[in-house]
C-alpha positions as CSV (number, residue, x, y, z in Angstrom):
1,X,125.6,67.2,111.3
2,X,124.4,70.1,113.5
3,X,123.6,73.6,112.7
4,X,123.5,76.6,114.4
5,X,122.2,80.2,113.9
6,X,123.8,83.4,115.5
7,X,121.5,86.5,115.2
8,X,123.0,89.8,114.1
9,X,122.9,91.1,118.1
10,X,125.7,87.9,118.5
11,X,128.1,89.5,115.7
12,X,127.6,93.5,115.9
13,X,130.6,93.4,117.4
14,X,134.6,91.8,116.3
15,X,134.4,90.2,120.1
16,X,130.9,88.7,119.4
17,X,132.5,86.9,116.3
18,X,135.7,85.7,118.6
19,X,132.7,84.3,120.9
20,X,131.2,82.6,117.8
21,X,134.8,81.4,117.1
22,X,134.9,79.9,120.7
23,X,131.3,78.1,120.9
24,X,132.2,76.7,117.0
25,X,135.9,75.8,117.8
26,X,135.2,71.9,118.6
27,X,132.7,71.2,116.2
28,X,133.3,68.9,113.2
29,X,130.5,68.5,111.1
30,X,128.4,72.1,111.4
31,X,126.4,73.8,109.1
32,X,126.3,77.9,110.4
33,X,123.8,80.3,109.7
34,X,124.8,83.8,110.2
35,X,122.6,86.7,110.2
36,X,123.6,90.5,109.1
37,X,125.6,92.1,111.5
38,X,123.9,94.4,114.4
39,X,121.3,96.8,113.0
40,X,122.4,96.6,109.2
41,X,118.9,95.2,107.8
42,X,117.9,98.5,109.4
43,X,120.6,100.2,107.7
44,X,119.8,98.8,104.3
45,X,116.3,99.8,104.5
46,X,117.0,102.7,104.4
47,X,119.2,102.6,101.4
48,X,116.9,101.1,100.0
49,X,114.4,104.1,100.9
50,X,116.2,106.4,99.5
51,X,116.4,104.2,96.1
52,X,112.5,104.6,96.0
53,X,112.6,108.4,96.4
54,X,115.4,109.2,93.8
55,X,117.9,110.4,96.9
56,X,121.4,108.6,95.5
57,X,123.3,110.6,98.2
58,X,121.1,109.4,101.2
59,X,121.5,106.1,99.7
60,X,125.2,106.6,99.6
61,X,125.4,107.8,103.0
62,X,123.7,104.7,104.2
63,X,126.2,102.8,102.2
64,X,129.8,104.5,103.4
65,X,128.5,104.2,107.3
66,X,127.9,100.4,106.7
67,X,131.2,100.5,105.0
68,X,132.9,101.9,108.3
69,X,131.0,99.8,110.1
70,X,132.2,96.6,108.8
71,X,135.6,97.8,108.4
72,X,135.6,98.5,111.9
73,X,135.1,94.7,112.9
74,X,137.6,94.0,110.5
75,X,140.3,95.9,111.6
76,X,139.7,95.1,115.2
77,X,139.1,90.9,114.4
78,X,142.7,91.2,112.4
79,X,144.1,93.7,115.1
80,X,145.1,95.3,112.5
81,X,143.8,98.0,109.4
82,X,142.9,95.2,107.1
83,X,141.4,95.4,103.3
84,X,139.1,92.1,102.3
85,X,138.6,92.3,98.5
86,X,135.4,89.9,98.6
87,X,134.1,92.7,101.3
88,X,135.1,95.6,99.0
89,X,133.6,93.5,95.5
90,X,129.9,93.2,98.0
91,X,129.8,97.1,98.5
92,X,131.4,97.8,95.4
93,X,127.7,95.6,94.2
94,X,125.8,97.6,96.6
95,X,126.6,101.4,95.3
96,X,126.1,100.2,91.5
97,X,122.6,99.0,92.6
98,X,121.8,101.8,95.0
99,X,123.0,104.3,92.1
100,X,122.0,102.7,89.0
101,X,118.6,101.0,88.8
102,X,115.7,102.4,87.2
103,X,113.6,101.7,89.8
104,X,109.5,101.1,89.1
105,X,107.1,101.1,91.8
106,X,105.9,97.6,90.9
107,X,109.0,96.3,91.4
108,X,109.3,97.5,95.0
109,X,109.6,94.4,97.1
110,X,112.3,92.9,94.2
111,X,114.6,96.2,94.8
112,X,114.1,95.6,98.5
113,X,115.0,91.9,98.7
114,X,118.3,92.5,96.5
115,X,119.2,95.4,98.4
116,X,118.9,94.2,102.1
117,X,120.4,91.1,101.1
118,X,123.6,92.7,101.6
119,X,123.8,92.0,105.3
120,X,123.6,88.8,105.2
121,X,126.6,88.4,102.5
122,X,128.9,90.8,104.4
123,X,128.1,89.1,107.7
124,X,129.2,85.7,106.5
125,X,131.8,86.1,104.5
126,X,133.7,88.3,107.3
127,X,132.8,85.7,109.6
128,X,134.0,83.0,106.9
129,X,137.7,84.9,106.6
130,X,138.1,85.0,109.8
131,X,137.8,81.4,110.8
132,X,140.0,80.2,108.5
133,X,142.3,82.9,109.5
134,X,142.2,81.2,112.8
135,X,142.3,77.7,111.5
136,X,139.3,76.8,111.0
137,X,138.8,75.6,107.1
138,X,135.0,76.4,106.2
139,X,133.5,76.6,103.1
140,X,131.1,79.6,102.4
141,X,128.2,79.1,100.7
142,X,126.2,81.4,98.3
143,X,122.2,80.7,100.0
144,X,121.0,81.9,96.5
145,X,122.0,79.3,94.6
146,X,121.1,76.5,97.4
147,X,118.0,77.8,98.2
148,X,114.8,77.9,96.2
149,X,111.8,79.5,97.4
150,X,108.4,80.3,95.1
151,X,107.8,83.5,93.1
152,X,107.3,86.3,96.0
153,X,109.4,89.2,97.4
154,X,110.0,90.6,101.0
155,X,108.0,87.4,102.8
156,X,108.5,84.3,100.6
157,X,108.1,80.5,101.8
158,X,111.0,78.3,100.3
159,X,110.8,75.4,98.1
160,X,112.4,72.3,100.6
161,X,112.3,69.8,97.6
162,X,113.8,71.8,94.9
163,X,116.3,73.0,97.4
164,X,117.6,70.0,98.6
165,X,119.4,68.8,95.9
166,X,121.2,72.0,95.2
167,X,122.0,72.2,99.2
168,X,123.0,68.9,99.3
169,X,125.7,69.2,96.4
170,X,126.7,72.0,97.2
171,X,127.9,70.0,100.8
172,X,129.0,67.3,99.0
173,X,131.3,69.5,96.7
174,X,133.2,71.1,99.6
175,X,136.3,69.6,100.7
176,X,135.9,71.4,104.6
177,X,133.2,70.4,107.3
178,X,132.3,73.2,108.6
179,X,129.9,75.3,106.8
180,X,129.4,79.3,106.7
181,X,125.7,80.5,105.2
182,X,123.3,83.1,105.3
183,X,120.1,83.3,106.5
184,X,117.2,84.9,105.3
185,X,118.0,84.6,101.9
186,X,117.1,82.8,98.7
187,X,116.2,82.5,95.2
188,X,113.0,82.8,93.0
189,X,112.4,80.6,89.8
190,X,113.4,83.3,87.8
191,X,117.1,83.8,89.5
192,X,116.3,86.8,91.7
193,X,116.9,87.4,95.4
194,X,114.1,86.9,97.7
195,X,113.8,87.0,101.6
196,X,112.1,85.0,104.0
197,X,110.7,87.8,106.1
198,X,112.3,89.9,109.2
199,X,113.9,87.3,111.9
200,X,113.6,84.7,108.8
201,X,117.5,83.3,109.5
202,X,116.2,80.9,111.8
203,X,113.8,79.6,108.9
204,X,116.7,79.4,107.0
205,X,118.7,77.0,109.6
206,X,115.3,75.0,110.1
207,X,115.4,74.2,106.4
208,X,118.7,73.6,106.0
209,X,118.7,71.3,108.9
210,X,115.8,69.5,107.5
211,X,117.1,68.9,104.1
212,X,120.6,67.8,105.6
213,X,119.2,65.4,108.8
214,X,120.9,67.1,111.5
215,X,121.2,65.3,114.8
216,X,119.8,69.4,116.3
217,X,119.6,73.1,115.3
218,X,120.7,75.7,118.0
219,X,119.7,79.1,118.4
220,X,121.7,81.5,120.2
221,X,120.7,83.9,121.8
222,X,121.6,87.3,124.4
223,X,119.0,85.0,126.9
224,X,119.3,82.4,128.6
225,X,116.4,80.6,126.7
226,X,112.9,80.6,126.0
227,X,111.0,83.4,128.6
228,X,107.6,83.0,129.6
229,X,107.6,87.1,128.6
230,X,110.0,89.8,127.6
231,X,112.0,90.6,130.2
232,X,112.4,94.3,128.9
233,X,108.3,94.7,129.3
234,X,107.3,92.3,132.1
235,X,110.5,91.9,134.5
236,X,108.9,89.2,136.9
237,X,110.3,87.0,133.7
238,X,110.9,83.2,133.8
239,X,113.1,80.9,132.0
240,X,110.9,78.1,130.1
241,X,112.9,74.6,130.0
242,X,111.0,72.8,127.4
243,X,108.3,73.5,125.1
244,X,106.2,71.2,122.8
245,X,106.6,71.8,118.9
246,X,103.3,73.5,119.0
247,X,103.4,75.5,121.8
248,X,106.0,76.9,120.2
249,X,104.0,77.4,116.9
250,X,101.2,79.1,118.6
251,X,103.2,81.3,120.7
252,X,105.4,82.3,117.4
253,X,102.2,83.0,115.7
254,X,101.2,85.8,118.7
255,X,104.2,87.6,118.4
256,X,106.5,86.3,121.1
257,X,110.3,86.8,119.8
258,X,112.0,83.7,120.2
259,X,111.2,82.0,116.8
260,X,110.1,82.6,113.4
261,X,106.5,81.3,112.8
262,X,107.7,79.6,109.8
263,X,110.5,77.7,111.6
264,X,109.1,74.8,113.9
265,X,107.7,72.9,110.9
266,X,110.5,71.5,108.7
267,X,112.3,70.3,112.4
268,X,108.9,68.8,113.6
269,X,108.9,66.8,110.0
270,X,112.4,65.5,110.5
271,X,112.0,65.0,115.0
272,X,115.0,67.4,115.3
273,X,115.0,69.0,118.3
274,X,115.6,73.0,118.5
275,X,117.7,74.2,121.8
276,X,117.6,78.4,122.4
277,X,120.8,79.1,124.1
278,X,122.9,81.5,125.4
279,X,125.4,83.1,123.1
280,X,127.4,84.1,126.5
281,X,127.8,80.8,127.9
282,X,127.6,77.6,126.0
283,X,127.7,75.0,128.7
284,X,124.6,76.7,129.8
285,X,121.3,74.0,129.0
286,X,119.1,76.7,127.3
287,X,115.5,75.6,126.2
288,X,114.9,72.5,123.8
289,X,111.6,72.7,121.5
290,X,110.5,69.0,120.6
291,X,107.7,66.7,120.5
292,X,107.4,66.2,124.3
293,X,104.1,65.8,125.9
294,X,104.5,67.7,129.4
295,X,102.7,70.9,129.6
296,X,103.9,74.3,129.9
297,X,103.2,75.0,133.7
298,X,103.9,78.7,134.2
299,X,101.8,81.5,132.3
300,X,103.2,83.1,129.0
301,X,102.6,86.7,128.1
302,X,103.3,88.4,124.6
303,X,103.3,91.6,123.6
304,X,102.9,92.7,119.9
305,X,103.2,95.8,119.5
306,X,102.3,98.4,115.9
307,X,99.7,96.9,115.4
308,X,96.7,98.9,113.5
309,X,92.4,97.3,114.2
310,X,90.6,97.4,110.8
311,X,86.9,97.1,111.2
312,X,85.2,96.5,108.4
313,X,81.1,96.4,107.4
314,X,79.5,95.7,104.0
315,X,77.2,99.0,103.0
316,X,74.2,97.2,102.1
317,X,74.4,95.7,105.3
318,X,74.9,91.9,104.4
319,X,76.4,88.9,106.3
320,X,80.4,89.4,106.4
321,X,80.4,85.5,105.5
322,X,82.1,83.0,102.9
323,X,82.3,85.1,99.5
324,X,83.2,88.1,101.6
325,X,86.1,86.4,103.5
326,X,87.0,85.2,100.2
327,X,87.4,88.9,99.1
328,X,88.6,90.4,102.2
329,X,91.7,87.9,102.9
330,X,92.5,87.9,99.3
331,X,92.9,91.8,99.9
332,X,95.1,90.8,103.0
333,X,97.4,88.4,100.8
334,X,97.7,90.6,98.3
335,X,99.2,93.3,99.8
336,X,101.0,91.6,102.3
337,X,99.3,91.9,105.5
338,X,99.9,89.4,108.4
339,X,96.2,89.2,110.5
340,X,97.0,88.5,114.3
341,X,93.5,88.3,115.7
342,X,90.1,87.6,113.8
343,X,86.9,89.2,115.8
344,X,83.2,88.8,114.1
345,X,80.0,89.7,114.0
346,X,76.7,88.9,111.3
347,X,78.3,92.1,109.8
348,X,80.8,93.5,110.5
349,X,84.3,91.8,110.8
350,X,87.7,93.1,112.9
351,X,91.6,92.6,111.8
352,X,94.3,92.9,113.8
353,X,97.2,93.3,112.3
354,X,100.8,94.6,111.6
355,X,102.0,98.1,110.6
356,X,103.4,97.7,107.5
357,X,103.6,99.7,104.8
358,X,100.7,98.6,102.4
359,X,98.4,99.5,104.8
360,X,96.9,102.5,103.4
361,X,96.5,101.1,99.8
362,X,95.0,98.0,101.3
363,X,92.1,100.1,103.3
364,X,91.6,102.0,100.1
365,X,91.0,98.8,97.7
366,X,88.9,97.5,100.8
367,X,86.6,100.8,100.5
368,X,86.2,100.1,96.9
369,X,85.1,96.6,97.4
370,X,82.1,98.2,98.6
371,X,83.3,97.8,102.5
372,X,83.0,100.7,105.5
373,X,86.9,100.4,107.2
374,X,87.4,102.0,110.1
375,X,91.1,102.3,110.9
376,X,92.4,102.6,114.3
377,X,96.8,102.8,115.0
378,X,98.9,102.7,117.6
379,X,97.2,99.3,118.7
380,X,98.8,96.1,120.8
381,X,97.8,93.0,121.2
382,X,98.7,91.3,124.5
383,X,98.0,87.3,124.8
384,X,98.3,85.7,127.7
385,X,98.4,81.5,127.9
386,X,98.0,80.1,131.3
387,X,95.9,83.4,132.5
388,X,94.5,83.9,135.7
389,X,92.3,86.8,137.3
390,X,94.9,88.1,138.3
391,X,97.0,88.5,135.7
392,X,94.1,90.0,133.3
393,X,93.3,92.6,136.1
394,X,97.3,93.6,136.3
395,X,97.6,93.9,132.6
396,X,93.9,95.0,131.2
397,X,92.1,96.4,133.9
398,X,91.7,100.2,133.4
399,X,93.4,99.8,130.1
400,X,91.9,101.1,127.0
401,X,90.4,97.4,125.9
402,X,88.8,97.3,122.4
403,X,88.6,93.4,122.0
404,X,88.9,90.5,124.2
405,X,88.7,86.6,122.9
406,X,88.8,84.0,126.0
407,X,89.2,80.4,126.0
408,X,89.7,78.1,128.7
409,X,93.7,78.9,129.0
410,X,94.3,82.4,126.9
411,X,93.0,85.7,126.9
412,X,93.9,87.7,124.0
413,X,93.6,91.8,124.5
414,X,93.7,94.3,121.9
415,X,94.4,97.9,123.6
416,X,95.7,101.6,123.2
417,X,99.2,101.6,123.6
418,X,100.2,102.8,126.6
């Protein structure tokens, strides 16, 4: 068994799906993982938006352009105007939810989860019908039944032991060998629809291949692997052939786009190596991530970018230390805020961290903890691994620097945009 994942930038399009078609086509025992199609997630969040402010007709707006969107794929994939009632019955779901929950403000990330969920289900099962249009018998597979994750919207982890039973009958149930699933998506305890976080398909395929032993899981990509930066931001770009399990981890954890954090673990349990490829060109090596031992040789630079500084200082002046970390990153979990760099002093203590939108609420229940928060926006962080004078002086010097944490190989930089 091998699995890959496509991203939604490798089916936007009816041709990217006839390239997924081609790099599929030999394979006999495969496990896919499909995310939503182009910029949908994008699409739904904003139907979902207009759920939250009582605006049905921006909601439905939302809803008949993703409607022509799709059709358009499927029209052009069947060469021909084409109606798929299982595509039809999905938005058909879609509208009664957009139209017809009495939506609560508590319930938020639930509403959000069921509603961007969408993508994924279109996605697959267009991708699904088509294949075995073109001969290729698949079996598509509901990820909310399979997978289990715990009791959390919008950013939950997933439940690998109570999943892999229901996975693995599900396999075992299915007459075809090759396999069409979402990613992303999942199940809480109590039968609702939760997601694994934005970019959290390739979580999905790490879990799946974990609880099914694949031989690999593949990635692919619009690159031609792992960069040591993003070629959109730092041109002099470099292809990375291999990279250990935990370099991957920590450079994942900094922001650099070519993994979910989450990811790496259930394949470093298992020894099942990860290869980043490109969606163009299959017979094209890519990158493998595994437990190899040589070092990375070449610097790595990642940009994150939104990011907001939160400094924070107790008012009677005490030590920011063990009860008040207690408080302050139960704050931080609470209302879902991911912390990319930790700076502190006896007493006062800095946060970098994403844009989201709980921010404001969290600096508010900060303040009434008794805490000074000074906010500061339109941050990034920039962390390079392998620095050298050089490199800090091309990318820091004369910048607006508010932090800087050194070791022996990385500089981390937290600066005004510019």
């Amino acid at each position: 068994m091998k699995v890959y994942k496509f991203g939604g930038a490798s089916v936007k399009t009816a041709d990217g799906v006839r390239n997924l078609h081609k790099i599929i086509g030999d394979e006999e025992n495969l496990f896919v993982i499909v995310s939503a199609m182009g910029k949908t997630t994008n699409a739904l969040e904003r139907v979902f938006s207009g759920l939250q402010q009582g605006d049905k007709a921006a909601s439905l707006s939302e809803i008949e352009e993703l409607r022509s969107y799709h059709q358009a794929i499927i029209d052009d994939l069947w060469r021909k105007p084409a109606k798929l009632p299982r595509v039809e019955a999905l938005f058909a779901e879609l509208e009664k939810v957009a139209t017809e929950t009495d939506y609560r403000v508590e319930d938020a990330e639930l509403w959000y989860d069921t509603i961007v969920a969408y993508g994924e289900l279109l996605s697959t099962t267009i991708v699904s019908e088509f294949l075995n249009r073109v001969g290729i018998a698949n079996a598509w597979i509901d990820m909310r039944k399979v997978i289990l994750t715990e009791q959390r919207h919008k950013d939950a982890a997933v439940d690998i032991e109570a999943s892999k039973p229901l996975l693995r009958a599900a396999v075992e149930a299915a007459p075809e060998h090759i396999y069409i699933g979402q990613g992303f998506i999942g199940a809480a305890p109590d039968g609702t629809t939760t997601t694994l976080g934005r970019e959290g398909s390739d979580y999905s395929a790490a879990v799946v291949a974990n609880i099914l032993g694949a031989e690999s899981m593949s990635v692919w990509k619009d690159v031609d692997g792992v960069l040591n930066a993003d070629p959109k931001i730092f041109p002099d770009a470099v292809k990375i052939d291999e990279l250990h399990y935990l370099d991957a981890i920590e450079l994942a954890y900094s922001g650099a786009q070519i993994i979910h954090p989450k990811t790496i673990k259930p394949l470093q349990n298992k020894n099942i190596p990860l290869y980043v490829r490109p969606f163009g060109d299959k017979r094209k090596p890519g990158t493998v991530i595994r437990g190899m031992l040589a070092p990375v040789q070449i610097p790595i630079l990642i940009l994150k970018k939104n990011q907001v500084l939160l400094t924070l200082r107790s008012r009677d002046f005490s030590f920011v230390l063990e009860e008040k970390f207690s408080k302050i990153f139960g704050l931080m979990d609470r209302f879902r805020l991911k912390v990319n760099l930790i700076h502190n002093s006896a007493v006062q203590l800095s946060l970098c961290v994403d844009n989201t939108w709980h921010i404001e609420e969290a600096v508010q229940a900060l303040r009434e903890e008794g805490f000074d928060v000074m906010k500061l926006s339109d941050m990034e962080l920039l962390t390079i691994r392998g620095y050298t004078p050089e490199l800090f002086e091309k990318y820091a010097f004369g910048k607006e620097v508010f932090i800087r944490q050194t070791t022996q190989s990385t500089v981390r930089i937290i600066r005004r945009r510019v």
